[in-house]
C-alpha positions in Angstrom: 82.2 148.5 160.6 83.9 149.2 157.2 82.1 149.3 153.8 83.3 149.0 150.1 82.6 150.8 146.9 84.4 149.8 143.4 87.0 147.9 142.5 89.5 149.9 143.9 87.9 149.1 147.3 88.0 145.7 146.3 91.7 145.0 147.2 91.6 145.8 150.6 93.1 142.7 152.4 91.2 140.4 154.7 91.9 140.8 158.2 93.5 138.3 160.3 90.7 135.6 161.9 93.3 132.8 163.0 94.6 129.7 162.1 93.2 129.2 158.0 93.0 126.0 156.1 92.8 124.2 152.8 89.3 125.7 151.8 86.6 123.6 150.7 84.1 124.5 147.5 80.7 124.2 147.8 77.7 124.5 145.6 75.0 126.4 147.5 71.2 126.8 146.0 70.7 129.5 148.7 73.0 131.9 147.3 72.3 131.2 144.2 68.8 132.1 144.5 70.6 135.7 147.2 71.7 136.5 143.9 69.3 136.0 141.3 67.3 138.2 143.5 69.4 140.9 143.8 70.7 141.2 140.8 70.1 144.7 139.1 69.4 145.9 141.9 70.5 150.0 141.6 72.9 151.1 144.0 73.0 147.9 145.7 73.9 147.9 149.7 74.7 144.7 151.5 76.1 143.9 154.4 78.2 140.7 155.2 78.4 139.5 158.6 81.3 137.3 157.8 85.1 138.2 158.4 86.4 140.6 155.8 87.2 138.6 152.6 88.3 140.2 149.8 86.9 137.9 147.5 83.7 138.6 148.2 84.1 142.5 147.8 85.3 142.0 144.7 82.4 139.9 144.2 79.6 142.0 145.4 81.2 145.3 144.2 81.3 144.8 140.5 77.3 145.6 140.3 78.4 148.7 141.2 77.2 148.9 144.7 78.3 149.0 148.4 79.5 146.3 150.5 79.6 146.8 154.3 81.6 144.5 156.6 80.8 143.9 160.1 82.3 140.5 161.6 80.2 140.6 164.4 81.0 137.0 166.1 84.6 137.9 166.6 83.8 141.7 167.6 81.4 139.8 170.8 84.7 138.0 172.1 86.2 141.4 172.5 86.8 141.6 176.1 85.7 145.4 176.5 82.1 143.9 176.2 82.1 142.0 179.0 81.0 143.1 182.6 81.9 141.4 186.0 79.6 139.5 188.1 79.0 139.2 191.3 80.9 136.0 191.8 83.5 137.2 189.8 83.4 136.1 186.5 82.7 137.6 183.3 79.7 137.7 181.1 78.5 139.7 177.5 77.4 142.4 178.0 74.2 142.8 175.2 74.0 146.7 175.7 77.8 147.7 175.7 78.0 145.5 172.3 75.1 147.1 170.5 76.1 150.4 171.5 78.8 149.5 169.1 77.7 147.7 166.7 75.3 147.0 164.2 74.4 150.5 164.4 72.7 151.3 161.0 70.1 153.6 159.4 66.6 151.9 158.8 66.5 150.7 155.8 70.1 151.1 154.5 70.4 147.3 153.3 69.2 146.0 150.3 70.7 142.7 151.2 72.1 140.5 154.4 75.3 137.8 154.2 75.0 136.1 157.7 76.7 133.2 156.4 76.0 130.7 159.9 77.0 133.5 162.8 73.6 133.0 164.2 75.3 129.1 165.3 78.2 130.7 167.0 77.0 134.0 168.5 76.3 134.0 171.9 73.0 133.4 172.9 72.1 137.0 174.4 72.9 138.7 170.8 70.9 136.7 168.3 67.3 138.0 168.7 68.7 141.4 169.1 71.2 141.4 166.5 68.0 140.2 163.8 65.8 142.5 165.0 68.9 145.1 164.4 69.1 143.7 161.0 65.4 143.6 160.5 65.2 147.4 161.0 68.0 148.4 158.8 66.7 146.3 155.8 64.9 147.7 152.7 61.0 146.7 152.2 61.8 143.3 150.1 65.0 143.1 150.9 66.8 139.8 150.9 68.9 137.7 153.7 70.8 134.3 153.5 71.7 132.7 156.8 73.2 128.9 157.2 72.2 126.8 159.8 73.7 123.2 160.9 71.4 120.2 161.1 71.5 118.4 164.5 73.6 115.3 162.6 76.4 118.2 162.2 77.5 117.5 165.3 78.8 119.9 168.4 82.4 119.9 166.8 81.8 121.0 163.6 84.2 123.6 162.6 84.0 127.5 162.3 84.3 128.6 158.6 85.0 131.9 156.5 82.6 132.4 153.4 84.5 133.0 150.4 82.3 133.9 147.6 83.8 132.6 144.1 80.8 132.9 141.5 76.7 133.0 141.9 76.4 129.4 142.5 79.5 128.9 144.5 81.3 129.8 148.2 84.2 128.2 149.5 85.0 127.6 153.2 88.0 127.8 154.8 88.3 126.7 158.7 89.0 129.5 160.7 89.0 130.9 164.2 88.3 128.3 167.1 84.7 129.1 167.7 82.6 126.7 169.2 79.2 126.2 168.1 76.3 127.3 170.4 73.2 125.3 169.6 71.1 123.7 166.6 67.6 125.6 165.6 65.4 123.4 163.8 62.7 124.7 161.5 60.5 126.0 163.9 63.3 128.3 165.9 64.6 129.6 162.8 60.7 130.7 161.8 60.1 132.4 165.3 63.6 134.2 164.7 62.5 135.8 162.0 59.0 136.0 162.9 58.7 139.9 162.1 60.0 139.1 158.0 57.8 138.4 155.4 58.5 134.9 153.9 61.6 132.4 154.4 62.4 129.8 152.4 64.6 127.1 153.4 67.1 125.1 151.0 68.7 121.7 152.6 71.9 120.8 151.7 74.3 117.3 151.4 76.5 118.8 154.1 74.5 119.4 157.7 73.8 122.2 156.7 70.2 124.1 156.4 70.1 127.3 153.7 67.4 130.0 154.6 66.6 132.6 152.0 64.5 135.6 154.2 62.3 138.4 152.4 62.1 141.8 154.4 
């Protein structure tokens, strides 16, 4: 995990996530509402679960807080965190990844970016990895997670986040990761059962915006 602070930060360049792509823009109510919320917020802390982009840092930095990074779907395909099986193949490991990641204070995080990585993350790591985030958010802090509809299809593309004002993201196609399932209303309530309120934001695009209070 890396975090930001200041401008200076702010120009760190994004790391490699594979083959990129013409981005798309797209208007997103969700993070529109992410923001309004944490605006003036003192010493703001958030954490993105996307790849490293540096236009988000920039972003999220200039209100004079903290960004952390932690691109937690492309840290599980790390073959370190995988154990062999008796028949000889390999599976995640759950406990060797969180020994290494999303390892955070309680109540560090004022805010949470996880983008649509609940989609794409193996299915052993989401309930842990929210109850992980869970634990290091502030009382009342804020998350925005993205979730496909099940008219998105099994195909639809992987994409990095790119944050270019408060109403707007872009998405450029990255890394070839296949998408894992499709929660509907109800799965995305029982996954974050333990928060306080969620409400959800359904976009033109498949796609399902869910605004979470701590």
């Amino acid at each position: 995990m890396r975090w930001f602070r200041g401008t200076t930060d702010a120009q760190a360049k994004p790391e490699s996530t594979g083959k990129g792509g013409q981005r798309v823009s797209r208007r997103s109510t969700g993070f529109t509402e992410f923001m309004r919320t944490v605006t003036g917020t003192e010493n703001l802390a958030v954490l993105d679960l996307g790849p490293t982009s540096s236009a988000n840092i920039s972003f999220l930095t200039q209100f004079g807080g903290r960004v952390y990074n932690e691109d937690i779907l492309r840290g599980s395909r790390d073959r370190s965190y995988f154990s062999k099986q008796e028949d000889g193949t390999e599976k995640l490991d759950p406990q060797k990844f969180f020994a290494e990641n999303l390892n955070h204070q309680e109540g560090l995080f004022d805010a949470v970016l996880c983008w649509d990585v609940a989609d794409y993350l193996d299915e052993t790591l989401v309930k842990p990895a929210v109850e992980r985030i869970h634990k290091s958010m502030k009382r009342k802090g804020v998350l925005l997670a993205f979730f496909h509809t099940k008219d998105a299809g099994p195909e639809s593309p992987y994409c990095r986040y790119h944050i270019v004002n408060k109403e707007t993201v872009e998405l450029e196609p990255g890394p070839d990761f296949r998408l894992q399932r499709i929660f509907n209303n109800r799965h995305v309530e029982n996954l974050f059962k333990e928060f306080a309120s969620l409400k959800f934001f359904l976009g033109k695009d498949n796609i399902r915006e869910v605004l979470v209070v701590r």
